[in-house]
Structure formats: structure tokens, C-alpha cells
DONU-900018 format. One record per residue (C-alpha): residue number from 1; x, y, z. Coordinates in steps of 0.1 Angstrom, whole numbers, plus 2048, in hexadecimal, padded with zeros to 3 digits. Layout:
BEGIN
SITE; gupa; px; py; pz
SITE; NUM; X; Y; Z
...
! end
This chain:
BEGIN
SITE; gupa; px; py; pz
SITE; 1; 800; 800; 800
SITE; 2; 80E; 824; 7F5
SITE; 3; 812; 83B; 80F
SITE; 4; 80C; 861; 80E
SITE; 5; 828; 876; 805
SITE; 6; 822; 891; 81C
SITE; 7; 820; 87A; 837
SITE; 8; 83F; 865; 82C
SITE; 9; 853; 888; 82C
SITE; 10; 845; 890; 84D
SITE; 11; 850; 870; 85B
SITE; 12; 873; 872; 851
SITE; 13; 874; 892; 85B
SITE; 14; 86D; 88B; 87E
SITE; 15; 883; 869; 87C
SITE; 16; 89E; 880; 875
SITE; 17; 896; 899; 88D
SITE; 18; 899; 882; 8A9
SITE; 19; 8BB; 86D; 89C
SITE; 20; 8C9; 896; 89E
SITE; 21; 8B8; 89B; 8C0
SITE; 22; 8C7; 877; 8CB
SITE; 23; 8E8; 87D; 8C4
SITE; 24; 8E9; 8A0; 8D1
SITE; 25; 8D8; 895; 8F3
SITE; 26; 8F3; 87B; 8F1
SITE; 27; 912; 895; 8ED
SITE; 28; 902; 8A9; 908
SITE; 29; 900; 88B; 920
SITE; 30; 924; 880; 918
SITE; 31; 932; 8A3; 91F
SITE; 32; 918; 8A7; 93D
SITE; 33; 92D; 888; 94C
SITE; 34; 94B; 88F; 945
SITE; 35; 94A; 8AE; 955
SITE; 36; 93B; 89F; 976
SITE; 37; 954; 883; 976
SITE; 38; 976; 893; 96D
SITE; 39; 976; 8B6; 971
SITE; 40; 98A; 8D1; 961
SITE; 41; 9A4; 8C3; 948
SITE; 42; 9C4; 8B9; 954
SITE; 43; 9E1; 8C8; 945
SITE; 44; 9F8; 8B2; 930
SITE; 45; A1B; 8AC; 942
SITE; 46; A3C; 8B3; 92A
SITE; 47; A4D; 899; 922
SITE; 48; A71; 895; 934
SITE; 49; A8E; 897; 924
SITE; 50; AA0; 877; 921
SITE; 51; AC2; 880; 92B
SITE; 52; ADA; 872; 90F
SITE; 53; AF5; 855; 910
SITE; 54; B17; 85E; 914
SITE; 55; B27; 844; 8F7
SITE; 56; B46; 840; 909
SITE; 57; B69; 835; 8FF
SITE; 58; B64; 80D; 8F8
SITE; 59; B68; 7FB; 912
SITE; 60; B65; 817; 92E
SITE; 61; B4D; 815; 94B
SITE; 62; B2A; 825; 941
SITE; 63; B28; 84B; 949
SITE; 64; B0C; 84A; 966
SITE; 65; B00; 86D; 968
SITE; 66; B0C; 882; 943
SITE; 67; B09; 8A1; 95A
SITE; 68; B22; 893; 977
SITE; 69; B3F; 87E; 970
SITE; 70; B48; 87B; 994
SITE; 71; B25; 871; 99F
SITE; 72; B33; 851; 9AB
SITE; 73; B4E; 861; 9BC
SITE; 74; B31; 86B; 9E0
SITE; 75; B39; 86B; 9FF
SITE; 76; B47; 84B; A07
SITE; 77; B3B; 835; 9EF
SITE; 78; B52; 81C; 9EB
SITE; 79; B5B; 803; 9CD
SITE; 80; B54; 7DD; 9E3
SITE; 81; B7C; 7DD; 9D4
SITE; 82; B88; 7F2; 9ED
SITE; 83; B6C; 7F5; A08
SITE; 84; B83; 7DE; A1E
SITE; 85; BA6; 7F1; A16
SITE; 86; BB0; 809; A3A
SITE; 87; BAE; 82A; A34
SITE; 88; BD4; 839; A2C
SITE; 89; BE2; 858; A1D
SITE; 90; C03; 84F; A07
SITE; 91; C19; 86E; A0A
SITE; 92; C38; 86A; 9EE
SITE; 93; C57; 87A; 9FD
SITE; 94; C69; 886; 9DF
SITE; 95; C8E; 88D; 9F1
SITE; 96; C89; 86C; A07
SITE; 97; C82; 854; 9F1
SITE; 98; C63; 84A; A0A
SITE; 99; C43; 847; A0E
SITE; 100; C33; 851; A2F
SITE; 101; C16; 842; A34
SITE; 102; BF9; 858; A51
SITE; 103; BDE; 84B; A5D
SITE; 104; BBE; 864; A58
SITE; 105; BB0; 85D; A7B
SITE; 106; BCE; 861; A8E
SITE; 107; BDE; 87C; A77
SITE; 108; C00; 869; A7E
SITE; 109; C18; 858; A69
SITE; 110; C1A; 832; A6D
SITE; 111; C2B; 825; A54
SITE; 112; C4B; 834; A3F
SITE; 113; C4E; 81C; A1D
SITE; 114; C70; 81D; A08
SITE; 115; C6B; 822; 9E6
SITE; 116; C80; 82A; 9C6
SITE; 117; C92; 84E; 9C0
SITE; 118; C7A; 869; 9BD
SITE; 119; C57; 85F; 9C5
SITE; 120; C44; 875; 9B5
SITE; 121; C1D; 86C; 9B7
SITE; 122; C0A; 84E; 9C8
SITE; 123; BF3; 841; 9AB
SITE; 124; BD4; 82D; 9AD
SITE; 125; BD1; 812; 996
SITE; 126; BB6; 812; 97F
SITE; 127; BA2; 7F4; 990
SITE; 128; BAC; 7FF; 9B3
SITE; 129; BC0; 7E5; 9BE
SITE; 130; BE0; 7F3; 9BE
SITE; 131; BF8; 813; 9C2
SITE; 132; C13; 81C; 9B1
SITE; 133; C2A; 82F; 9BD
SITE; 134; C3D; 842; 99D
SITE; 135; C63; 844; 9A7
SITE; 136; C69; 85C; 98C
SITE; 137; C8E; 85F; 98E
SITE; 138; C92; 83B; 999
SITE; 139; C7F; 82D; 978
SITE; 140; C69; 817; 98C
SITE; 141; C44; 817; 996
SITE; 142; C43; 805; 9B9
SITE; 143; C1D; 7F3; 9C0
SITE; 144; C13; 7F7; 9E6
SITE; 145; BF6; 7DE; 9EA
SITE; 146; BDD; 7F4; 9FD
SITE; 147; BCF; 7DC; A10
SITE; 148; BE9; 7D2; A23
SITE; 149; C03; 7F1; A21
SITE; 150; C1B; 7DD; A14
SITE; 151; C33; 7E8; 9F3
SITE; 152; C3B; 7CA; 9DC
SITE; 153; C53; 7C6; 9BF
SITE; 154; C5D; 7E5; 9AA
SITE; 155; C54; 7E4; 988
SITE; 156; C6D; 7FA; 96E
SITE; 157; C5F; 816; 95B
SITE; 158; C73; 831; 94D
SITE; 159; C6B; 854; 95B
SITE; 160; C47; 84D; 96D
SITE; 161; C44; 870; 977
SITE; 162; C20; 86B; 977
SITE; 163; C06; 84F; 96A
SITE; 164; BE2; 84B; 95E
SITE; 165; BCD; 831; 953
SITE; 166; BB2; 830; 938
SITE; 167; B90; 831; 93D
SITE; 168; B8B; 810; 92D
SITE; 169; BA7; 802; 949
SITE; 170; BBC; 7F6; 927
SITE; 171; BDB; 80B; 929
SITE; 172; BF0; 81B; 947
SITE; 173; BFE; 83C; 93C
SITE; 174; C1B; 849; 948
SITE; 175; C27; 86F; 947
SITE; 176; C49; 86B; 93A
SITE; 177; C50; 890; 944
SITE; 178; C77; 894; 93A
SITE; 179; C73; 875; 91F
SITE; 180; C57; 88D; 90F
SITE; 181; C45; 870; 90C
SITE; 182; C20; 862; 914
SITE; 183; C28; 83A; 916
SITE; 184; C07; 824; 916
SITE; 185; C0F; 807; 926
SITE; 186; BFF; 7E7; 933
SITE; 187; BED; 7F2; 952
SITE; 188; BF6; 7CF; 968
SITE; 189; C1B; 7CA; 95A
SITE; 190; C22; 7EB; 94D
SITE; 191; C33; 7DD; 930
SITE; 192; C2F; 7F8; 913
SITE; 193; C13; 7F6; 8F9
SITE; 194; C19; 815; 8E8
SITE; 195; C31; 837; 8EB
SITE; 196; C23; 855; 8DE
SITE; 197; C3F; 871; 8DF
SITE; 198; C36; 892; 8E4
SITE; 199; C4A; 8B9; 8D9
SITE; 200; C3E; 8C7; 8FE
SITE; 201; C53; 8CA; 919
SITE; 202; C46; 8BC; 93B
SITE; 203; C2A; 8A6; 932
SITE; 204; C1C; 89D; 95E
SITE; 205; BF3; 8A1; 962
SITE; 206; BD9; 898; 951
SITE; 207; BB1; 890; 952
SITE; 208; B98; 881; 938
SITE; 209; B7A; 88F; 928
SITE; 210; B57; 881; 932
SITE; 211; B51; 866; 917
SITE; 212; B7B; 85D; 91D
SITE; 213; B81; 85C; 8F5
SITE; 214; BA2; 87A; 8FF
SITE; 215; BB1; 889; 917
SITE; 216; BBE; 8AC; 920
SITE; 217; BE6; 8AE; 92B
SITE; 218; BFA; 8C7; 939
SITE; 219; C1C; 8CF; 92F
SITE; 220; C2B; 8E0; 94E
SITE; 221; C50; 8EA; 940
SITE; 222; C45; 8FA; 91F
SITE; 223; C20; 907; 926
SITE; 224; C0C; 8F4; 90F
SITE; 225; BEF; 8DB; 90E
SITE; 226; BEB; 8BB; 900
SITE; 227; BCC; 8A8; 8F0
SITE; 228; BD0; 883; 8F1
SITE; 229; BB4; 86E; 8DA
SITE; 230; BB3; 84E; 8F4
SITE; 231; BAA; 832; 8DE
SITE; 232; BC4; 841; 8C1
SITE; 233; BDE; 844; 8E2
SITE; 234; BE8; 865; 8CC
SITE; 235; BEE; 88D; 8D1
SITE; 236; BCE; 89C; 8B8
SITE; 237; BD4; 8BF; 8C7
SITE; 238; BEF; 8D7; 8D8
SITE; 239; BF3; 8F8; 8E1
SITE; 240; C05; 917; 8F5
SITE; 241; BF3; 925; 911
SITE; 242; BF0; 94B; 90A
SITE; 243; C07; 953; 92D
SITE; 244; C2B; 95A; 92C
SITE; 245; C3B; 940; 93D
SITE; 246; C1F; 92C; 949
SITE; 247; C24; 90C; 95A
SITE; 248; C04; 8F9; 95A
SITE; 249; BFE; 8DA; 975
SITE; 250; BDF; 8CB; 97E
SITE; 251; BC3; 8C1; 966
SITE; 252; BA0; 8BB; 973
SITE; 253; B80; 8BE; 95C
SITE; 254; B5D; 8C9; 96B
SITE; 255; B41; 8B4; 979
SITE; 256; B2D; 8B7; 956
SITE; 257; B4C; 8B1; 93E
SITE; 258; B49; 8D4; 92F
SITE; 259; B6A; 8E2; 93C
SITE; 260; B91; 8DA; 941
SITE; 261; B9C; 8ED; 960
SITE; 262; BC1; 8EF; 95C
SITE; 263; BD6; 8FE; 97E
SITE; 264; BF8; 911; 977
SITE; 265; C11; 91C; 990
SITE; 266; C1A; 93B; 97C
SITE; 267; BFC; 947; 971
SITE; 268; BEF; 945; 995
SITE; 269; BCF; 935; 989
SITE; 270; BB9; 91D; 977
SITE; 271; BB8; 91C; 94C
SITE; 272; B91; 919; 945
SITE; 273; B94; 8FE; 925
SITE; 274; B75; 8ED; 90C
SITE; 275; B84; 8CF; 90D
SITE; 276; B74; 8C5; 8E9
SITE; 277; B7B; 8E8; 8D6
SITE; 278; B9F; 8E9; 8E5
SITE; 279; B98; 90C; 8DF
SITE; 280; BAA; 926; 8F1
SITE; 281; BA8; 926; 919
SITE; 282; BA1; 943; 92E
SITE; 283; BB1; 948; 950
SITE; 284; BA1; 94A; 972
SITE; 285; BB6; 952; 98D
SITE; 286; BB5; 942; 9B0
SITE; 287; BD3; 947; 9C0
SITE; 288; BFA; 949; 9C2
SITE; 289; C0D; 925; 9B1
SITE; 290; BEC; 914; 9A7
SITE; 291; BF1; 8F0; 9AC
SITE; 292; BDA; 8D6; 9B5
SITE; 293; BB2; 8D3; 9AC
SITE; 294; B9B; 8B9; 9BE
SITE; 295; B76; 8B5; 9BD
SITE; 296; B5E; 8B6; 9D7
SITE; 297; B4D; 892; 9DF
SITE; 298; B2F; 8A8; 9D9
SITE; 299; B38; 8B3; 9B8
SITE; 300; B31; 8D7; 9BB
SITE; 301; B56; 8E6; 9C3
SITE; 302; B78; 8E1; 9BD
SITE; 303; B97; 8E3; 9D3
SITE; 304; BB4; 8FC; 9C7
SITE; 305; BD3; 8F9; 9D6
SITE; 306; BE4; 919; 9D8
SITE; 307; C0B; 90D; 9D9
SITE; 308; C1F; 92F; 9DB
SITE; 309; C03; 93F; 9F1
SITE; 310; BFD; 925; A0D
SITE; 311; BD7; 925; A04
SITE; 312; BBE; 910; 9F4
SITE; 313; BA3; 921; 9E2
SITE; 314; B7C; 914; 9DF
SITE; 315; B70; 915; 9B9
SITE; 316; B4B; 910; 9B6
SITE; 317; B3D; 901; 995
SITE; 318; B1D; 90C; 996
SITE; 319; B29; 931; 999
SITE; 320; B47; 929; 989
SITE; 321; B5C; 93F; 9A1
SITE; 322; B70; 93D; 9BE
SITE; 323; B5A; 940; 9DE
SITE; 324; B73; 93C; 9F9
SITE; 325; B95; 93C; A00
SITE; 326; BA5; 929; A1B
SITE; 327; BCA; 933; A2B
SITE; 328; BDD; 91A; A3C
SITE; 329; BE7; 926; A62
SITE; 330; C0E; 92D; A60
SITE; 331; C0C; 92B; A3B
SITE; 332; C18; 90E; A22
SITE; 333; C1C; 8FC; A05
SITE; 334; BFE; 8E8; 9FA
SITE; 335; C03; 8D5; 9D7
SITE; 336; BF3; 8B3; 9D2
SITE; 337; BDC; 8A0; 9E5
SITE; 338; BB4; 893; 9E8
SITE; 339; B99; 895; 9FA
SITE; 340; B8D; 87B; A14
SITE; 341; B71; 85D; A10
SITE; 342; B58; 870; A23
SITE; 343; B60; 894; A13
SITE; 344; B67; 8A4; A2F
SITE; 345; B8F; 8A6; A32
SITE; 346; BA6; 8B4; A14
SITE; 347; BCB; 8A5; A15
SITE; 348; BE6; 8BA; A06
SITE; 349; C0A; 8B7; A05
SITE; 350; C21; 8D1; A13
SITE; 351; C3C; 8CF; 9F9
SITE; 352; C54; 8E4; A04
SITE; 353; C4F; 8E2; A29
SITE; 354; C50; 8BB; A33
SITE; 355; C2B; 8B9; A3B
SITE; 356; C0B; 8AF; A32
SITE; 357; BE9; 8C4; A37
SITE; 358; BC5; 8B7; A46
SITE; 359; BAD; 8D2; A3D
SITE; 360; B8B; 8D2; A48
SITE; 361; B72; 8D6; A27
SITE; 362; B56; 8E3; A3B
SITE; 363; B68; 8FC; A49
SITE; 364; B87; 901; A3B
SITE; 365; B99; 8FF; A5A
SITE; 366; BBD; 8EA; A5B
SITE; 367; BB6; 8CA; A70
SITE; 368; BD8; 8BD; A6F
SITE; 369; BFF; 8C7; A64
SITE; 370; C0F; 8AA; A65
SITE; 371; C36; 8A5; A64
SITE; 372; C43; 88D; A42
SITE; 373; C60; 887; A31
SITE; 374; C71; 8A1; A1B
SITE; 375; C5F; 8AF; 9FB
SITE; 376; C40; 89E; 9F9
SITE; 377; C2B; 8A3; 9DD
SITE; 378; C0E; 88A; 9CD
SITE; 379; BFE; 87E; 9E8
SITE; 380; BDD; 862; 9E5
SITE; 381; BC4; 860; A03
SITE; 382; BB7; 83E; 9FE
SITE; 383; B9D; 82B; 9F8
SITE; 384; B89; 845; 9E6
SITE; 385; B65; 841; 9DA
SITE; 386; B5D; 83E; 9B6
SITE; 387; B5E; 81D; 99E
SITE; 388; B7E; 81E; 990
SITE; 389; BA0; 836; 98F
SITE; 390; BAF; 84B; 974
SITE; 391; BCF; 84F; 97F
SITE; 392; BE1; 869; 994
SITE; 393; BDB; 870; 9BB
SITE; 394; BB9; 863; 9B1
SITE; 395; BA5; 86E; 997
SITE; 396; B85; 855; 99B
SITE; 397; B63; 84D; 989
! end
């Protein structure tokens, strides 16, 4: 049966009508809901930066915080290698061929070691085990096992007036200062893997960058600097420092592996360097014979040792200045040293006065002068925190 049109339009119309009013009413509801079950809109979080991987030197130890490669070095968090070793500071005696041996506690010497001539620095090895005493006119490196205090066998090595050690713990490498030579060498035996001669004159501290692929070396005699690729176990880089007669000594690079600090006794200060660039350094004075730098165990100032000034000056990174300076009572002359497990006490050598310093970190206040043998110099307080050792009077990560 046919229907009429004007009632078939109507009834569409209205079918229509009500689908619309449906769907509406249904938007309404929805929204209606929403509203009385969540709220006003939440605001959409940003993401967080993923902080990016440091790709390291083969072989080296991951990088565990790219904005602070000493984070492993807090306050006494010790490798389970040396957790057991007695606390000790090794104290080279350059004139007596010794070294005395104080116990932090007591701030007495209790043990006086005989070593080869010249002892220049006590070294950490790379895997903690052992220090090496570099006899650096005696051509021998002399192990002290630091568990037991005990020196063993001297190995020969030509002119050790300092010594390093990869981050990848493949290669010792020894500052052949008057051979002008950096000798990479096998860290255990120290038989030679490769020499690497070099036109400076003085080659004797050193530190690596952040991902360890170089290294930045000071060349005390001649005034220069020295970039070492690590893997290539080659100078890529060299240059003058832009002060007449400058005599650079410590290297120490900052928490976030953007900066070389380099100290030098004649500039009376600290060369500012972009380790990568190699660009030109800038000079940021801190005191009279600028020798030794140490970090804090919390990262956030460095040590200065102030050698022809009797003072040891407080560099903060954050403000990148010098915030305090601390003088020793009766003067001195602090050089090398390192700070204690817990932070809190800095060790120097007195080199030209037979003694050894205990300064307070907190305060700044000397603890302890305590009598040595004659011209000490690169003294290691040890154990230290941190995974594994770089070299020198303990450079650790």
C-alpha cells in the first residue's frame, strides 16, 4: 500500500529530528560527566630530558653521572678492593730516599720505608691494589702493597718522575720528564708497549677528559701543553702558554668535563683550558707558586695549594672563583697532597720545610704539622673513594 508523501516527508523529518536531538543529548551527557568526574583539565607534564651517554674510551669504566666525573669519588665510598686496606698517608722524601709513612688518627709517623734515589710521587695503581713509589733518579718504581705497608721488589723504569694509567687500565704511563718522553707501558710489569717522544721540556702532570679518548699534559720546564689521543697513545695538539716563563704543574679537569684547570708556579694561578678546542687558556690567579689542585669529595670546590705563599686557596665551580683563602699558621710550603676518605682533612706536603700539613676542610684550620723526612713532595692519602685510579697522588673515578 502507497503511502502519502506528505506524511512520508513528515515522518522522516521527525526520524531525523530525533537521531540530531539523540546525539546532541548524548554529547551533552558525556561532557556533563566528564565534568562531574574529573574536573578541570590536568596539565600535560614535559617530558624529561634523557641525559645522554658518555661513549667512552673502549674499554673504560661507564661514565656514571656526564655532569660529574667524580661522583663516585663521596665521602667514603670505598671500592670492596680497598675497604679493608688501613688508612695511611705515603709522604715521598725526595733528599732521603724514604718514605715516611703517618697515620691519620694519630698524626704520627710510624713507619719510615727505604726506597730508590729520589722519590718523587706515591702513585695509585689503576686497580687499586698497589703503589708505586716513582724513584725518579734511581730509575725504579718501588710497589708498597697497601694492605700490609710492606715495599716489595723494585721494578726498573727509566726516569719515572711521574705515572698514569689509562682509563681503560691497559697502559701505565710514565712522565719521562728529562727523557722528554711519555712511555706507555704495561701497567702490571711495566714492560714498554709504546714511547711517544715529545719537543717539550718537562713533561710531569697530567689528567683525562671525561669520555678518557685524551688527555691534557703539562710541560713544566718549557711552558707548554700537551694533548695526548689515548687510544692512538700520540701528541694531536701543543702549545705555549701566553706567560713569560710560565711553569705549569698540576692538571685537574672540572666536575662536568668542560674545563682543564692547569696550576703554574709562575703565573701564580690556574690556566682556565676547553680541553676539546685546545684553544687558548685564560689565567685566573689564586695565589703565589700555584701547585697542587684536589677536588672536594662533594664535588663543588677545588683545593689550590699556594707553594710560595704558605696558603691554600678555595675555588668554587659553581661560581667559578676563589671564595676563601686559607693561611697556614707560621707559614709554609704546601705542594702535593689529597684529601681524606671522609672529606674532611686535606694533606699537603711541606716541601721545603720537612713536614707534612693536616688542614681542616670545614674550617680551614691546620690540624696537624707533622715533622718528615727532607723534601717531600707527592704525597697519597690512601685508600681513597672512587672505582678506579688514574695515576698520580690519586686521581680516582
Amino acid at each position: 500500500m502507497n503511502t502519502h508523501p506528505t506524511r512520508r516527508t513528515g515522518a522522516l523529518l521527525a526520524a531525523a529530528t530525533a537521531a540530531v536531538l539523540a546525539v546532541l543529548t548524548g554529547c551533552g551527557a558525556e561532557n556533563a560527566a566528564d565534568r562531574g568526574t574529573q574536573g578541570a583539565i590536568k596539565p600535560v607534564k614535559p617530558a624529561v630530558p634523557k641525559q645522554q651517554p658518555v661513549y667512552g674510551l673502549p674499554g673504560m669504566p661507564p661514565v656514571l653521572d656526564p655532569k660529574d666525573v667524580y661522583s663516585a669519588d663521596r665521602p667514603n665510598k670505598l671500592s670492596p678492593v680497598v675497604k679493608d686496606f688501613p688508612s695511611r698517608v705515603y709522604v715521598p722524601n725526595t733528599e732521603s730516599d724514604t718514605v715516611s709513612v703517618i697515620d691519620p688518627k694519630t698524626f704520627q709517623v710510624i713507619e719510615t720505608i727505604p726506597v730508590g734515589r729520589q722519590p718523587q710521587h706515591v702513585v695509585p695503581s689503576w686497580d687499586m691494589k698497589t703503589l708505586w713509589v716513582n724513584d725518579d733518579k734511581g730509575n725504579t718504581l718501588t710497589p708498597i702493597d697497601p694492605k700490609t705497608g710492606k715495599a716489595g721488589k723494585r721494578v726498573d723504569v727509566h726516569d719515572p718522575y711521574n705515572l698514569y694509567f689509562t682509563p681503560d687500565g691497559k697502559y701505565a704511563v710514565v712522565m719521562a720528564s728529562l727523557d722528554r718522553e711519555l712511555v706507555f707501558r704495561d701497567p702490571h710489569t711495566m714492560k714498554i708497549k709504546h714511547t711517544e717522544p715529545v719537543s717539550c721540556y718537562g713533561v710531569n702532570h697530567a689528567d683525562f677528559s671525561l669520555d678518557g679518548r685524551y688527555f691534557i699534559v703539562s710541560c713544566e720546564f718549557s711552558g707548554e701543553l700537551l694533548k695526548v689521543d689515548t687510544a692512538k697513545m700520540k701528541v694531536v695538539q701543543q702549545q705555549k702558554l701566553p706567560f713569560d716563563g710560565a711553569m705549569p704543574q698540576d692538571v685537574k679537569m672540572s666536575p662536568d668535563g668542560k674545563k682543564f684547570y692547569v696550576a703554574d708556579m709562575m703565573a701564580d694561578g690556574m690556566w682556565v683550558l676547553d680541553g676539546d678546542t685546545f684553544g687558548k687558556p685564560k689565567l685566573l690567579p689564586t695565589g703565589k707558586g700555584t701547585h697542587g689542585l684536589y677536588v672536594s669529595r662533594d664535588s663543588r670546590e677545588m683545593y689550590v695549594s699556594n707553594r710560595g705563599e704558605g696558603t691554600v686557596s678555595v675555588f668554587d665551580f659553581a661560581q667559578d672563583k676563589v671564595t676563601k683563602k686559607w693561611k697556614l699558621p707560621q707559614g709554609g710550603s704546601p705542594d702535593m697532597g689529597g684529601v681524606s676518605a671522609d672529606g674532611n682533612t686535606l694533606w699537603l706536603s711541606g716541601r721545603y720545610d720537612s713536614e707534612v700539613y693536616a688542614i681542616d676542610t670545614r674550617t680551614g684550620v691546620q690540624i696537624a704539622r707533622i715533622p718528615v723526612g727532607d723534601g717531600p713532595h707527592g704525597l697519597a692519602v690512601y685508600p681513597q673513594p672512587g672505582r678506579y685510579s688514574l695515576g698520580h697522588t690519586g686521581i680516582f673515578r
